[in-house]
N, C-alpha and C positions, 0 to 999 in steps of 0.2 A: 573363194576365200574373201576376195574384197568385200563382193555383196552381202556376204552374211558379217561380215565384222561394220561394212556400214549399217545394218539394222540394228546389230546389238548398239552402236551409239544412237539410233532414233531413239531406243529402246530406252538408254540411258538419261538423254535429253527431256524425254516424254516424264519419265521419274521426276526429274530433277525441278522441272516447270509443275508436277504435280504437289511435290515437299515445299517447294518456294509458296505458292497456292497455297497450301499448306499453312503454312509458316506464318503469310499475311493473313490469312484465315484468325488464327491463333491472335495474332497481336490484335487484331480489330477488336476482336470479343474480348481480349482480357482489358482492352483500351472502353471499349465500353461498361464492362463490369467496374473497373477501377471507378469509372465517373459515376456510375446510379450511387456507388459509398462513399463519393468526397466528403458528404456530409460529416460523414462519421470519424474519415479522417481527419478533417478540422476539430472534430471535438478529440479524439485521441491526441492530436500537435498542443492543445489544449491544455489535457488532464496533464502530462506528461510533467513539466517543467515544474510543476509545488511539488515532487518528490524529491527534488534537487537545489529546493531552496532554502535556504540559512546553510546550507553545506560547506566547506573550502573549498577554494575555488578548485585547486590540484584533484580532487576528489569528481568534481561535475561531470566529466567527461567518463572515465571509466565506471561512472552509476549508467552515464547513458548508455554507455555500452554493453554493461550486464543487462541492462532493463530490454535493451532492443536486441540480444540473444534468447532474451526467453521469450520475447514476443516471437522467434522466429521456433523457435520450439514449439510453445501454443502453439502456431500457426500449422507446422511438420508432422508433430508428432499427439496433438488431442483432437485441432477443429477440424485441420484436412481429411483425415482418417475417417472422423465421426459420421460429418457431415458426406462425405461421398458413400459410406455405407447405408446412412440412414434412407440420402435420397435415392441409395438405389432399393429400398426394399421396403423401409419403415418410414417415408414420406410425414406421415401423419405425428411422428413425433418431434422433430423441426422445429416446430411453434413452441411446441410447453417447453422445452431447453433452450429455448433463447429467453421466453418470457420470467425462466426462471432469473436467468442471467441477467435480464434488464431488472429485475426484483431487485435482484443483488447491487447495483447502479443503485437504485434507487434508494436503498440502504446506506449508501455510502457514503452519497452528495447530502440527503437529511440528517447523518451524524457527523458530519463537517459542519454543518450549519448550527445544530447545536452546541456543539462543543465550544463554537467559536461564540457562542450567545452565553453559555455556562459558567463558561473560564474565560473566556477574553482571550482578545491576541499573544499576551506573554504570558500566558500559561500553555497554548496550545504550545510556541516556543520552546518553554523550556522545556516540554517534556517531548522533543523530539527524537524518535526512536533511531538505534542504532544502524547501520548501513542494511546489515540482513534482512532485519525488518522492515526496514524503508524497502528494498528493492523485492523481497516478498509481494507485499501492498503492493507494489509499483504492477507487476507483471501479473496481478489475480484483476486488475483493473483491467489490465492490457486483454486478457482472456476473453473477457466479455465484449470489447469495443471490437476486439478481433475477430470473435466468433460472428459478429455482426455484417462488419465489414465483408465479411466469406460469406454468408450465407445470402446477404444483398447481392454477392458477386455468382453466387449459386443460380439464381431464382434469375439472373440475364443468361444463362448459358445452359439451361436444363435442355431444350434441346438437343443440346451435344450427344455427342456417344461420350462412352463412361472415360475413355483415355482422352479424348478433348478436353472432359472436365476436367480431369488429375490437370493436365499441362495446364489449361487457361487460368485456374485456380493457383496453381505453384508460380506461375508469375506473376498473377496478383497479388499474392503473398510477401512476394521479395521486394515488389515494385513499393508497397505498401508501408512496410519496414522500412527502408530505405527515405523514401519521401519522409513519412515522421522523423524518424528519431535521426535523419541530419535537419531538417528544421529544429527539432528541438536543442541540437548541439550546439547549431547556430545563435538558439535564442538563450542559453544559458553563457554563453561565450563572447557573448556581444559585449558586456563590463569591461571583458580583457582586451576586446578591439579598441575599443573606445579608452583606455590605457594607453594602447600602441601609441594611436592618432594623437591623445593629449601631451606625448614625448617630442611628437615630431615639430619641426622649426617651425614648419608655416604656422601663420598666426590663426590662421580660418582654420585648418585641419585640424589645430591644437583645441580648440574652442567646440569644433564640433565633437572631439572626442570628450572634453568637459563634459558637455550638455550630455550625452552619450551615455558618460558613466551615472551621471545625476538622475537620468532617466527610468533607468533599467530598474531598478529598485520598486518605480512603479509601476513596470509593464510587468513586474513578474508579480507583483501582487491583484495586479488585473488578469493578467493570468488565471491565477490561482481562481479566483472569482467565476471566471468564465469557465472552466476548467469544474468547478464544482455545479455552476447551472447544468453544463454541457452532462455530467451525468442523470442530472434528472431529467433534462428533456429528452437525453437518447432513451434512458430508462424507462421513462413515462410513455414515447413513442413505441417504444417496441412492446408496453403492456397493452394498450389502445391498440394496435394494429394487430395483436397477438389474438385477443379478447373478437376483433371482428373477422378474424380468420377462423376461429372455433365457434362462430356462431351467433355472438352476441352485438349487435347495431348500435345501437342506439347511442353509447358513447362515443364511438370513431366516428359518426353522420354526423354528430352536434360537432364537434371539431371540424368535421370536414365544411359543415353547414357555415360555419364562423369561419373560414378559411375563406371560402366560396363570397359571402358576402363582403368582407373585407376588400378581397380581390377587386371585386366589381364596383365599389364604392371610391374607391382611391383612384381610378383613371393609370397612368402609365406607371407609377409606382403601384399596382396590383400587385405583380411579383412577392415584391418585396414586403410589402404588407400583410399578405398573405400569408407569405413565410411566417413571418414574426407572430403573427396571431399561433398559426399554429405549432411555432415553437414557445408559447408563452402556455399556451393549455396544456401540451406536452409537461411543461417543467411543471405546471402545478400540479397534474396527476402524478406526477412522480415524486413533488415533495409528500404528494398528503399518502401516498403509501408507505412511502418510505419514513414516513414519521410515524405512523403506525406500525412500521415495523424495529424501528429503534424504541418506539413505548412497548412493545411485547419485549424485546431482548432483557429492553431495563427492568422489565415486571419479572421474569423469570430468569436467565441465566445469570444476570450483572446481580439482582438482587440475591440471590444465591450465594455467588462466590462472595458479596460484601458482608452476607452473613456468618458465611466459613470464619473471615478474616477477623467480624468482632468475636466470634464465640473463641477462635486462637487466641485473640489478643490478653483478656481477660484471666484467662489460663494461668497464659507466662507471664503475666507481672501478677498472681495470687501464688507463685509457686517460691518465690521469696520468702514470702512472709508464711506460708504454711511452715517451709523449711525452717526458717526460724522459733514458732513457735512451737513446734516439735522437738525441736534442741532444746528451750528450755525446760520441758519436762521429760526429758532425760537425765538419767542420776549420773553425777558426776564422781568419778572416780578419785581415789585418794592419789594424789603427785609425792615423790618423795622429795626432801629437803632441797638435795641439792639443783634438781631442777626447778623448784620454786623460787631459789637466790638468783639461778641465770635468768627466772623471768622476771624479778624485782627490776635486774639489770637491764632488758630490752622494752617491759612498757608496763606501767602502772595499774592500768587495771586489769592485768592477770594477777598481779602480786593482791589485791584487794579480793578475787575470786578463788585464789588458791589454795589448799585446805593448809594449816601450818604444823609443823613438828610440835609436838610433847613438850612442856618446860623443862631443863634437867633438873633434878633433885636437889636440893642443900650438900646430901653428904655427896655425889658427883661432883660437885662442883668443889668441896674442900679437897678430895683425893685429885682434882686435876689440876689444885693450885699446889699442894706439896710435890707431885712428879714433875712439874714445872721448874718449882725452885729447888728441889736436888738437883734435877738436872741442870739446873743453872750454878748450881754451887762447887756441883763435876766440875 
């Protein structure tokens, strides 16, 4: 009885050391999948915060909060799904639904840039959309940074068997959400800290939460900046990389070529140089699609609907005036007396358009002065 109840605990042990195995197994690879997407993370910590700026301040918090539940729905219920079915069967379709999504990036960041060329800063301003629609926008954005981020975390863990991936994948998911959208809480909330601190006695802690609140105003407008580059270049990156996975060279080599020389020209800042080159070819291919794809919308659906709206408009302000001139060549009815006097009494030119009573006769008028004065002499 002993011996076999000690084996079942080797037995147990052996599991346990196996799940544990397990388990660090798991976290390396979702620790390494998380780091090939930082990139992308910084640009999502990025995009985030211009959907929550000019807002009250009371409001900041519960947008990030909606905004970073549907990123976790994207994330649960469209990209996880998608993507683990596609890579277990339909591989090949991968690239064109992401390159479609980096299009839509790319669309997005080129009509921010317009608009803001078009209308200027307080037009974009004023015409700041309601919360639904801000936080809409917010999470169709989030879709595509996300579906990214997954599928960057995909392509480290293909390897895997299929329930590897599910887990490795569902904590990069959460880990991912998380890290954003509390930086970005942090960085919409930073005014209110700097509030606190400018309350408090000390002279220096008062000062810095000054400078604090002074500040914030232009990190969120730099924000916003990087925040609109960051989707052309993700956008622009993921069409180039997309484009040399299906086949076509020669634009992802010149990029990579100008990466490459950059690199080796700069000495210890290579790195870094390197990056930037190719995060600057990135955002140009992304704006010059994406401005060709805001000049198709404007040529076809924008100019559409603004046609609906003049040929409406015209309409309703001709239906006045039809209406009116159609009343005047309608015959107008004869009014009896007495409602002709109540309109002498309430406004002048009815009494001027009103048809008038018959004169009465001479002899009418003697027979109503004799029953007058009999009666008066009764």
């Amino acid at each position: 009885m002993s011996a076999g109840l000690a084996a079942l605990l080797d037995d147990v042990a052996v599991l346990a050391r196996a799940a544990a195995a397990s388990i660090d197994d798991v976290g390396l690879a979702a620790a390494k999948a998380g780091t090939k997407a930082a990139g992308v993370v910084i640009d999502d910590t990025a995009v985030t915060p211009q959907y929550v700026r000019g807002l009250a301040a009371e409001r900041e918090i519960p947008i990030v909060k909606r905004i970073a539940l549907g990123s976790l729905r994207n994330k649960f219920l469209i990209i996880l799904p998608v993507i683990l079915v596609l890579s277990q069967f339909l591989p090949v379709l991968l690239t064109p639904l992401l390159m479609i999504g980096g299009a839509y990036l790319c669309y997005e960041g080129a009509e921010k840039i317009w608009e803001r060329i078009a209308h200027g800063e307080h037009a974009v301003e004023e015409t700041q959309p309601d919360e639904k629609t801000l936080i809409s926008g917010a999470i169709r954005t989030d879709l595509i940074l996300s579906a990214e981020i997954m599928v960057i975390s995909l392509n480290e863990v293909a390897h895997e068997t299929f329930w590897n991936r599910l887990i490795i994948l569902s904590v990069v998911a959460v880990i991912m959400t998380v890290l954003v959208y509390g930086v970005v809480g942090l960085i919409v909330k930073m005014d209110d800290a700097g509030l606190m601190l400018a309350e408090r006695p000390g002279k220096t802690t008062a000062k810095f939460g000054r400078g604090l609140v002074k500040a914030m105003p232009k990190v969120l407008t730099a924000l916003t900046v990087v925040g609109t580059v960051a989707m052309l270049w993700v956008g622009g990156h993921i069409l180039l990389a997309g484009i040399d996975e299906l086949g076509f060279h020669p634009l992802y080599d010149f990029v990579h070529h100008m990466e490459e020389a950059a690199h080796d020209a700069t000495g210890a800042l290579g790195g870094v140089i390197g990056w930037l080159v190719n995060t600057f070819a990135s955002a140009v291919a992304g704006l010059i699609v994406g401005a060709l794809i805001v000049l198709f919308m404007s040529l076809t659906f924008h100019r559409k609907s603004h046609g609906a709206e003049e040929k409406h408009e015209p309409a309703t302000a001709a239906a006045p005036a039809a209406s009116a001139e159609a009343a005047s060549e309608l015959p107008v009815a004869p009014v009896p007396a007495e409602t002709t006097a109540d309109a002498d009494a309430e406004t002048e030119p009815v009494a001027k358009t009103a048809p008038t009573a018959p004169a009465p006769s001479v002899a009418e008028i003697e027979t109503k002065t004799e029953d007058e004065t009999g009666t008066g002499s009764k």
